[in-house]
PDBQT receptor file of N, H, CA, C and O in Angstrom, charges set to zero:
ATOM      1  N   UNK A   1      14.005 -22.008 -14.708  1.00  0.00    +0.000 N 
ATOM      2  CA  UNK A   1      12.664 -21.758 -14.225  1.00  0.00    +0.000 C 
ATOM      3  C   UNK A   1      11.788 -21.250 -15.351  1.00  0.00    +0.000 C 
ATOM      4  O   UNK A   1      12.125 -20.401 -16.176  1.00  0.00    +0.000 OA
ATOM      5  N   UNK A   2      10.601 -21.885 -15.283  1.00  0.00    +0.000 N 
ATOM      6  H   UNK A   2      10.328 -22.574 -14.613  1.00  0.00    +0.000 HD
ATOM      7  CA  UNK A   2       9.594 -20.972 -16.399  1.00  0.00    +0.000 C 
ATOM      8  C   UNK A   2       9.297 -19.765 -16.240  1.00  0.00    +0.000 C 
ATOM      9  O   UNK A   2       9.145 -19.250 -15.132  1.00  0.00    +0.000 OA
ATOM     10  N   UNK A   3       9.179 -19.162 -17.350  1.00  0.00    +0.000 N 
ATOM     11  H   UNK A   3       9.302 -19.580 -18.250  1.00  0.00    +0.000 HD
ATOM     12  CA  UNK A   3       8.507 -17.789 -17.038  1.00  0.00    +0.000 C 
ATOM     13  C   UNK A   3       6.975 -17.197 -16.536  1.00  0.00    +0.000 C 
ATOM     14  O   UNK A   3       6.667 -16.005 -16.529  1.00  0.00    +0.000 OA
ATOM     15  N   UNK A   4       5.967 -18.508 -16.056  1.00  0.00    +0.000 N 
ATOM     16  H   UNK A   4       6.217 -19.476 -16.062  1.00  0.00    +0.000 HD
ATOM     17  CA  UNK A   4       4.735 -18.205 -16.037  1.00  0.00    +0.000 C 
ATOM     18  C   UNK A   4       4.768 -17.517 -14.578  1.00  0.00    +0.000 C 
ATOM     19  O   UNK A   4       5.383 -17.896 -13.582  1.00  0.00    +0.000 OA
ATOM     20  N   UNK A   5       3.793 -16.217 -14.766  1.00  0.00    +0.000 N 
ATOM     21  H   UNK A   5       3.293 -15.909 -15.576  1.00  0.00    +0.000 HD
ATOM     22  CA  UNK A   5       3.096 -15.412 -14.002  1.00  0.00    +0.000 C 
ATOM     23  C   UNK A   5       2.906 -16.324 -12.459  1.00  0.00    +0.000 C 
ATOM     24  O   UNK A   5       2.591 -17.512 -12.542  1.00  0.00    +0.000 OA
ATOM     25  N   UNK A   6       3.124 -15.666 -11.044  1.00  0.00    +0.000 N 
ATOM     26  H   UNK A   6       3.380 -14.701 -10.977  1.00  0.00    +0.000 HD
ATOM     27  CA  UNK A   6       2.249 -16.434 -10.273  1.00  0.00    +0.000 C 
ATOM     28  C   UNK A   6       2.475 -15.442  -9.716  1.00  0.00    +0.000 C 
ATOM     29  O   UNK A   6       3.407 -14.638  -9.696  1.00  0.00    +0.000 OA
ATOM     30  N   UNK A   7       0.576 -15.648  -8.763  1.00  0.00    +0.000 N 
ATOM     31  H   UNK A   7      -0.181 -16.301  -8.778  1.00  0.00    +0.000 HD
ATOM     32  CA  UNK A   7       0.393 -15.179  -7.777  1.00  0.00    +0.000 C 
ATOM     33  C   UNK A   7       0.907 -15.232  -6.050  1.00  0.00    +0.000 C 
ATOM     34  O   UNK A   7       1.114 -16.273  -5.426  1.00  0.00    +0.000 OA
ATOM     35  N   UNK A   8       1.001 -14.239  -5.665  1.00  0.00    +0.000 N 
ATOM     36  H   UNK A   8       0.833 -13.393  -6.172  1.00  0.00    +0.000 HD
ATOM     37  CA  UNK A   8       1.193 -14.718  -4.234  1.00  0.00    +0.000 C 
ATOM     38  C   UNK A   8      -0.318 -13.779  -3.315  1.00  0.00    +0.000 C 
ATOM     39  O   UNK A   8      -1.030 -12.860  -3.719  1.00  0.00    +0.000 OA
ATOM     40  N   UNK A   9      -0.313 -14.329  -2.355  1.00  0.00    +0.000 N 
ATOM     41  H   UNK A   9       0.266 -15.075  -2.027  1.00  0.00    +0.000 HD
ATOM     42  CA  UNK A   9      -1.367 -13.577  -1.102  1.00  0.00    +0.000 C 
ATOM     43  C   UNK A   9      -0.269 -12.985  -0.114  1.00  0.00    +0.000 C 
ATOM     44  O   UNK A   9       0.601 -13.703   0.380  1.00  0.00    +0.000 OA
ATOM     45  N   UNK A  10      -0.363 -11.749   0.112  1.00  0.00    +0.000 N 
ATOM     46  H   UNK A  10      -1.069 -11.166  -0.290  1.00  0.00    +0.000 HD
ATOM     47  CA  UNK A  10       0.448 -11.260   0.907  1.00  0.00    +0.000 C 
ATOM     48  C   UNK A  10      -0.459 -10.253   2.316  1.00  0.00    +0.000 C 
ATOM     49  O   UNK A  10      -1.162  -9.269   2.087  1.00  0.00    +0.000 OA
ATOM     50  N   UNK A  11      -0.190 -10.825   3.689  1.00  0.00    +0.000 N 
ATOM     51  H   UNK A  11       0.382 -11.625   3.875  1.00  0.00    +0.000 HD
ATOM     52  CA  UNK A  11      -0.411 -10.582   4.749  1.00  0.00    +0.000 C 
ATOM     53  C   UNK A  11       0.301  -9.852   5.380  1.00  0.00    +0.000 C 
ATOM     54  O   UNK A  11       1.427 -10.134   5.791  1.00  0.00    +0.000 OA
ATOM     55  N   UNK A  12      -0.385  -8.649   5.551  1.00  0.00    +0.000 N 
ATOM     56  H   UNK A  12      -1.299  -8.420   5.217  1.00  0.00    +0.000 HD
ATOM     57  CA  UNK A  12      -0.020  -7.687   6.355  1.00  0.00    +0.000 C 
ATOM     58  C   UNK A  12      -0.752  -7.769   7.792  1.00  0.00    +0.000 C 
ATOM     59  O   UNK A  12      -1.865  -8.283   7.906  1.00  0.00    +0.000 OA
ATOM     60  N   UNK A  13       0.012  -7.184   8.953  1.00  0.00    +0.000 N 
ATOM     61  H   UNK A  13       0.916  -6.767   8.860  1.00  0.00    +0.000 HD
ATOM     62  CA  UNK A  13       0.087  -7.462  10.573  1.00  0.00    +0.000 C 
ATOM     63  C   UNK A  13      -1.204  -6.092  10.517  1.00  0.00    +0.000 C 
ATOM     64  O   UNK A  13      -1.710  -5.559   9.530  1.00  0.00    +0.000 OA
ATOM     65  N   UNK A  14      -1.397  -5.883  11.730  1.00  0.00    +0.000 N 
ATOM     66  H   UNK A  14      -0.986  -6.316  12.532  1.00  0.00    +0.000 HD
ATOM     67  CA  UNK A  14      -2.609  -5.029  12.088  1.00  0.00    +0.000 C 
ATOM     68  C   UNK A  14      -0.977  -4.067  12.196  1.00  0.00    +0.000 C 
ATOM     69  O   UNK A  14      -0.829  -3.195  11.340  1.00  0.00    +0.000 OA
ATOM     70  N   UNK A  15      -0.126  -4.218  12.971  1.00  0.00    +0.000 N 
ATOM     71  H   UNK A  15      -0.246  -4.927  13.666  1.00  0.00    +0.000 HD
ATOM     72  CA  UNK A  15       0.749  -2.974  13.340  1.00  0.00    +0.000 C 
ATOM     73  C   UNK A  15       1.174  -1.998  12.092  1.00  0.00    +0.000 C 
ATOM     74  O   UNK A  15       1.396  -0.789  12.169  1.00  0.00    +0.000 OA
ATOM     75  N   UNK A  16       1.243  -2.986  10.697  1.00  0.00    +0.000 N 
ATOM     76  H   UNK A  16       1.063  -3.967  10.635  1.00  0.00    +0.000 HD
ATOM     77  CA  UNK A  16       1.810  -2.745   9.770  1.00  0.00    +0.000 C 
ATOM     78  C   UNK A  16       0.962  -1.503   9.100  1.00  0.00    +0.000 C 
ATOM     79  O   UNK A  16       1.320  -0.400   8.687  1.00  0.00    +0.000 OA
ATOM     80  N   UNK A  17      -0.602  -2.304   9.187  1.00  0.00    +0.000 N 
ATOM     81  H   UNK A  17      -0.893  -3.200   9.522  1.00  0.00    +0.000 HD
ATOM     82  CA  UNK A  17      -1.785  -1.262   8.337  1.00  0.00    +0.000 C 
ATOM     83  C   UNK A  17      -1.721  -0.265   9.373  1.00  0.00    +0.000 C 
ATOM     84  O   UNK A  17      -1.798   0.866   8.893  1.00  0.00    +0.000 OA
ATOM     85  N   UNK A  18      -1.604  -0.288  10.667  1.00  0.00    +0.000 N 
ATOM     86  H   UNK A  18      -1.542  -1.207  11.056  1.00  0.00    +0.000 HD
ATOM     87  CA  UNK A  18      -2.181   0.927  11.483  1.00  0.00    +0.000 C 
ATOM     88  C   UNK A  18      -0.482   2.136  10.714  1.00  0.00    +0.000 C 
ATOM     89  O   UNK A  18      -0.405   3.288  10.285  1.00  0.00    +0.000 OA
ATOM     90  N   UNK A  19       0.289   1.276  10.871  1.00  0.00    +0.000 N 
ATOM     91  H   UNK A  19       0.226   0.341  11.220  1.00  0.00    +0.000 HD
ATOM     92  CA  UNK A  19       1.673   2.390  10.057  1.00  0.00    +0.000 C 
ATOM     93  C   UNK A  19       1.552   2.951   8.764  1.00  0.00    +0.000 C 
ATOM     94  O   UNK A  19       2.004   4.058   8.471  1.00  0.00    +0.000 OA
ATOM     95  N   UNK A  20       0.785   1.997   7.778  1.00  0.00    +0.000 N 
ATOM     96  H   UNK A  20       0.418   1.098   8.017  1.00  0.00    +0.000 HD
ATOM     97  CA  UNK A  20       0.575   2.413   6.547  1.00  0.00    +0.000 C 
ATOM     98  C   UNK A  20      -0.460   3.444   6.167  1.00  0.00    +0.000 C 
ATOM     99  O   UNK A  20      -0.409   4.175   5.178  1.00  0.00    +0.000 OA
ATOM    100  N   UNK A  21      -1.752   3.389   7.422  1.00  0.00    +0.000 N 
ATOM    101  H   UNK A  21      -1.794   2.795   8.226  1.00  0.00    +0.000 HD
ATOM    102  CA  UNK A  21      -2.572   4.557   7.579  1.00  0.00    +0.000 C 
ATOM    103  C   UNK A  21      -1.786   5.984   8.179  1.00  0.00    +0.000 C 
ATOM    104  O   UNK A  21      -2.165   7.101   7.826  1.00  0.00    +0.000 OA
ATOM    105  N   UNK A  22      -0.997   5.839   8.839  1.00  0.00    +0.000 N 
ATOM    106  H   UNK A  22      -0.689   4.932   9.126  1.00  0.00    +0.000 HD
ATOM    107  CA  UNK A  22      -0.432   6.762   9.407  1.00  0.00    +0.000 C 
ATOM    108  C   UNK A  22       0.308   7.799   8.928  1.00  0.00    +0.000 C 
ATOM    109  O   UNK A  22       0.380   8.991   9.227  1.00  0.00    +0.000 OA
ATOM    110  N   UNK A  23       1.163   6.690   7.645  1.00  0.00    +0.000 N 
ATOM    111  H   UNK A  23       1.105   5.721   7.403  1.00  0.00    +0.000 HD
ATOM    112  CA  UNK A  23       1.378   7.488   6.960  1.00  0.00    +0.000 C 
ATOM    113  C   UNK A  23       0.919   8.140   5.858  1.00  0.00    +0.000 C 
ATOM    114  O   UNK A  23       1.457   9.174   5.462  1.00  0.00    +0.000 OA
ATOM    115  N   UNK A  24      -0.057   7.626   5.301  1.00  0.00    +0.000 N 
ATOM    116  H   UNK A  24      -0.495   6.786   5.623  1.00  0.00    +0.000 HD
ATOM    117  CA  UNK A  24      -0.913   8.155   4.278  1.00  0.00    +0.000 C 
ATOM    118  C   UNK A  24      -1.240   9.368   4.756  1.00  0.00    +0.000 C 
ATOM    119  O   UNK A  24      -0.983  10.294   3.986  1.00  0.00    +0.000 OA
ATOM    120  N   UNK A  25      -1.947   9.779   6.253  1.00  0.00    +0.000 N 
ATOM    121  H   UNK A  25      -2.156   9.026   6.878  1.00  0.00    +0.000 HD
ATOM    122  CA  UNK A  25      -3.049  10.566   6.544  1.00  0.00    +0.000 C 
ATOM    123  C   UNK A  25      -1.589  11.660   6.370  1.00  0.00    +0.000 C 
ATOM    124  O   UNK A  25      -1.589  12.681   5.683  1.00  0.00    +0.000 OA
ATOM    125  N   UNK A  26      -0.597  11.222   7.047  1.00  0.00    +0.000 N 
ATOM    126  H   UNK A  26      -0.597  10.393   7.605  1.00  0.00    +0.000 HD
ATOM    127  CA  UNK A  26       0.631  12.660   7.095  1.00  0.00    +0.000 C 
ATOM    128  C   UNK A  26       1.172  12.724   5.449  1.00  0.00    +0.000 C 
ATOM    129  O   UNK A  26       2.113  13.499   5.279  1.00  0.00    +0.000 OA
ATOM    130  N   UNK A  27       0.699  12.023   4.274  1.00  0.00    +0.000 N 
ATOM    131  H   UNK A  27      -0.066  11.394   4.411  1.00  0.00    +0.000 HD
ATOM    132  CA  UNK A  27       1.374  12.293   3.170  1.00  0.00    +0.000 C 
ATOM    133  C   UNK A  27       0.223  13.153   2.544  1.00  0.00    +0.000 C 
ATOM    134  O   UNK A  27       0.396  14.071   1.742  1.00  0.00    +0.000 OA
ATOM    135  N   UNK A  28      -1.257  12.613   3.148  1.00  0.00    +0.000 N 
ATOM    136  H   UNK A  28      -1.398  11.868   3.800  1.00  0.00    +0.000 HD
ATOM    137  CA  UNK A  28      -1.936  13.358   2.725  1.00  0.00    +0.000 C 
ATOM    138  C   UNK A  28      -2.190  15.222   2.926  1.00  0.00    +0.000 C 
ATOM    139  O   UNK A  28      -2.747  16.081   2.242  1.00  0.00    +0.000 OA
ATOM    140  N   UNK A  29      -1.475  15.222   4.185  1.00  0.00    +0.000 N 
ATOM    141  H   UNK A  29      -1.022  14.524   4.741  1.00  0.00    +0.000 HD
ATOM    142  CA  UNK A  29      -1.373  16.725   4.599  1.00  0.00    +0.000 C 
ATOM    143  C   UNK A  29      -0.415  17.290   3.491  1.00  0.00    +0.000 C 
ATOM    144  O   UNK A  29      -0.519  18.513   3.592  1.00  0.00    +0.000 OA
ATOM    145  N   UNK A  30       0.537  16.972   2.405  1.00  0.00    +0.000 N 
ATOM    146  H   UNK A  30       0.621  15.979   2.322  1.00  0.00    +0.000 HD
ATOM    147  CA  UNK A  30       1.441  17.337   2.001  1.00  0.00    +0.000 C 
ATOM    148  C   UNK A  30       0.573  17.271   0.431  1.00  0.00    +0.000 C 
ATOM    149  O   UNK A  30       0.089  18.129  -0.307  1.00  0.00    +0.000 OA
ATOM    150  N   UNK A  31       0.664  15.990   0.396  1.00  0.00    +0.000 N 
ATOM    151  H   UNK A  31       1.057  15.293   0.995  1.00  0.00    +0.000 HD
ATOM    152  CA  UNK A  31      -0.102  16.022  -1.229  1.00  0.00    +0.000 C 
ATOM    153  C   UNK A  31      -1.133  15.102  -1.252  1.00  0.00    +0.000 C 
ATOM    154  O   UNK A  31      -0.861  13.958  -0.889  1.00  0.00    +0.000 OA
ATOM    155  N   UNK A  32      -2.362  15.384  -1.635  1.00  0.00    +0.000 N 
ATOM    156  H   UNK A  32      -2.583  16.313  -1.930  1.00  0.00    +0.000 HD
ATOM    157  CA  UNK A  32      -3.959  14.521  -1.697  1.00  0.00    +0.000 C 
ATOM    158  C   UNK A  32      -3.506  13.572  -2.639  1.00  0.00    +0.000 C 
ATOM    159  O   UNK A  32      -3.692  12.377  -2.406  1.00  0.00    +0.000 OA
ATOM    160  N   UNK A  33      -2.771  14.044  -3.973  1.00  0.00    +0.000 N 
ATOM    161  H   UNK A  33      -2.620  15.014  -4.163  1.00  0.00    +0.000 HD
ATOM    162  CA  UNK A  33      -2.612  13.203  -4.922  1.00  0.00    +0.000 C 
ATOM    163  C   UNK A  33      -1.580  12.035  -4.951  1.00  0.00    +0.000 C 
ATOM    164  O   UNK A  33      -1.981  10.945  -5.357  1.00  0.00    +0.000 OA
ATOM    165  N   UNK A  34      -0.413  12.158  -4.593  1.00  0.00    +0.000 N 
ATOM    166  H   UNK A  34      -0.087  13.044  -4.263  1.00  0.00    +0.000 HD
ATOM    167  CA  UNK A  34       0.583  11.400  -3.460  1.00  0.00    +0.000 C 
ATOM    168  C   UNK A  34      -0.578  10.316  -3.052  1.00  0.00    +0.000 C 
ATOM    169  O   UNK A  34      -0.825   9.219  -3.552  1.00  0.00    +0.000 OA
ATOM    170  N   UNK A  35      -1.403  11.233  -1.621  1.00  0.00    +0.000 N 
ATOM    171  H   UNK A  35      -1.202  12.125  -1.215  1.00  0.00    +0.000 HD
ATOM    172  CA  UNK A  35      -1.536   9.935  -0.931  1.00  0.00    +0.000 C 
ATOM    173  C   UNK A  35      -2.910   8.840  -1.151  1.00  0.00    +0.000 C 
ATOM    174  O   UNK A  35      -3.304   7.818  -0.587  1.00  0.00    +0.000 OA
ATOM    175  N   UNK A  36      -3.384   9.713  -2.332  1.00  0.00    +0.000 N 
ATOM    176  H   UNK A  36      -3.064  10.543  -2.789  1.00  0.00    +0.000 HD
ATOM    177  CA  UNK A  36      -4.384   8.561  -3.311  1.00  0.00    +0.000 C 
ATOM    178  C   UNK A  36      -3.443   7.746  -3.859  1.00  0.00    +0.000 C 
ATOM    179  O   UNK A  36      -3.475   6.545  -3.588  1.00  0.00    +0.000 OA
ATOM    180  N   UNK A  37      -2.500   8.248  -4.679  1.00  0.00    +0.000 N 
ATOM    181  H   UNK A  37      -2.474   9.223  -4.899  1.00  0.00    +0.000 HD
ATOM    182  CA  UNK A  37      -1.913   7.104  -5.544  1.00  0.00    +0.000 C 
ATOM    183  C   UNK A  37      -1.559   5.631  -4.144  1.00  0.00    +0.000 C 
ATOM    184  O   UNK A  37      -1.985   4.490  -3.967  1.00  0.00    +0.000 OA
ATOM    185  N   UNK A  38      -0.546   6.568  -3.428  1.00  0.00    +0.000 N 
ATOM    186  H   UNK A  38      -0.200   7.495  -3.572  1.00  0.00    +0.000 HD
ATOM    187  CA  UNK A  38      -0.657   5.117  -2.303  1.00  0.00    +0.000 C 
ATOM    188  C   UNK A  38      -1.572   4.378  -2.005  1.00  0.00    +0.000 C 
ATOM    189  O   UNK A  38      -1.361   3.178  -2.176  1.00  0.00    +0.000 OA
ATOM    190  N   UNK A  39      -2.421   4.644  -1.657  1.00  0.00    +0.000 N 
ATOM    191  H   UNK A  39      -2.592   5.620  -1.518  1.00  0.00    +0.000 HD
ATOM    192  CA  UNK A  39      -3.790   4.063  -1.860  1.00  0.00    +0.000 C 
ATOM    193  C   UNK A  39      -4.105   2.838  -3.295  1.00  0.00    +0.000 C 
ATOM    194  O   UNK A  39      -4.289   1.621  -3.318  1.00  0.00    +0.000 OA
ATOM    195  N   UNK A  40      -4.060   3.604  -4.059  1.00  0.00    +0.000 N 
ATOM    196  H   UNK A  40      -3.911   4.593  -4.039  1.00  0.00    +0.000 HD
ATOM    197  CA  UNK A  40      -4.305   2.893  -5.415  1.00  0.00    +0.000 C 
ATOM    198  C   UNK A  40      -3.214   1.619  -5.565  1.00  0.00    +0.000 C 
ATOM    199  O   UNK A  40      -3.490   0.501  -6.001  1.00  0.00    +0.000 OA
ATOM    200  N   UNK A  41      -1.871   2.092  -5.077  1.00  0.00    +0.000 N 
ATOM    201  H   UNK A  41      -1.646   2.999  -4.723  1.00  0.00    +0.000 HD
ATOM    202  CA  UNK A  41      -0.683   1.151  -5.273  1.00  0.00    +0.000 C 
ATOM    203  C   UNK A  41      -1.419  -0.198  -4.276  1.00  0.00    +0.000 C 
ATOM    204  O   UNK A  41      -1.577  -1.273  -4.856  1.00  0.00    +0.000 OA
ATOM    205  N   UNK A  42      -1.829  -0.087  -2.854  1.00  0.00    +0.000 N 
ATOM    206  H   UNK A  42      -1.701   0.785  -2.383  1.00  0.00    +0.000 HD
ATOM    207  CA  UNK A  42      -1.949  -1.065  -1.858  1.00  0.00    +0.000 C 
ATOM    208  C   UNK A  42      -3.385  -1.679  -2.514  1.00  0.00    +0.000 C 
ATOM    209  O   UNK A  42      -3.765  -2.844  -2.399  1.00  0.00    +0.000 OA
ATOM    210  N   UNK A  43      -3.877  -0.909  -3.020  1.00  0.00    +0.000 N 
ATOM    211  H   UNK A  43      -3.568   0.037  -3.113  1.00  0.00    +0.000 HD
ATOM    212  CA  UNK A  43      -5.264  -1.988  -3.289  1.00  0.00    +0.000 C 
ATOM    213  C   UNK A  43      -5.154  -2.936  -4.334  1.00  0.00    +0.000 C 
ATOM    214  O   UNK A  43      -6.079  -3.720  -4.549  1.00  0.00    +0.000 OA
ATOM    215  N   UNK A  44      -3.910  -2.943  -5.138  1.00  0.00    +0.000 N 
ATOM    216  H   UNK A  44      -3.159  -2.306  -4.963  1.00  0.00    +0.000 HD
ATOM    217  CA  UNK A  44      -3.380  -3.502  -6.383  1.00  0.00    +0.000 C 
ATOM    218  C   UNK A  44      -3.547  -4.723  -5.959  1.00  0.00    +0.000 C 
ATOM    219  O   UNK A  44      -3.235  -5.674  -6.677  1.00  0.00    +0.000 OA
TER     220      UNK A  44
């Protein structure tokens, strides 16, 4: 296989984001900075 770069589009479910908010808001009670970086990671 070549080594060139590819993209993919990846789809997430509504159940999935409502879980991924969920947990942010409870990582955010623990650490702000934590749950920015998550943030930063998903908008990648």
């Amino acid at each position: 296989m070549g080594s060139e770069n590819k993209r993919y589009t990846v789809v997430i479910s509504d159940e999935a984001t409502h879980m991924l908010c969920s947990h942010t808001r409870f990582l955010a009670q623990v650490s702000e900075t934590a749950a920015l970086g998550l943030i930063d990671a998903f908008q990648q």
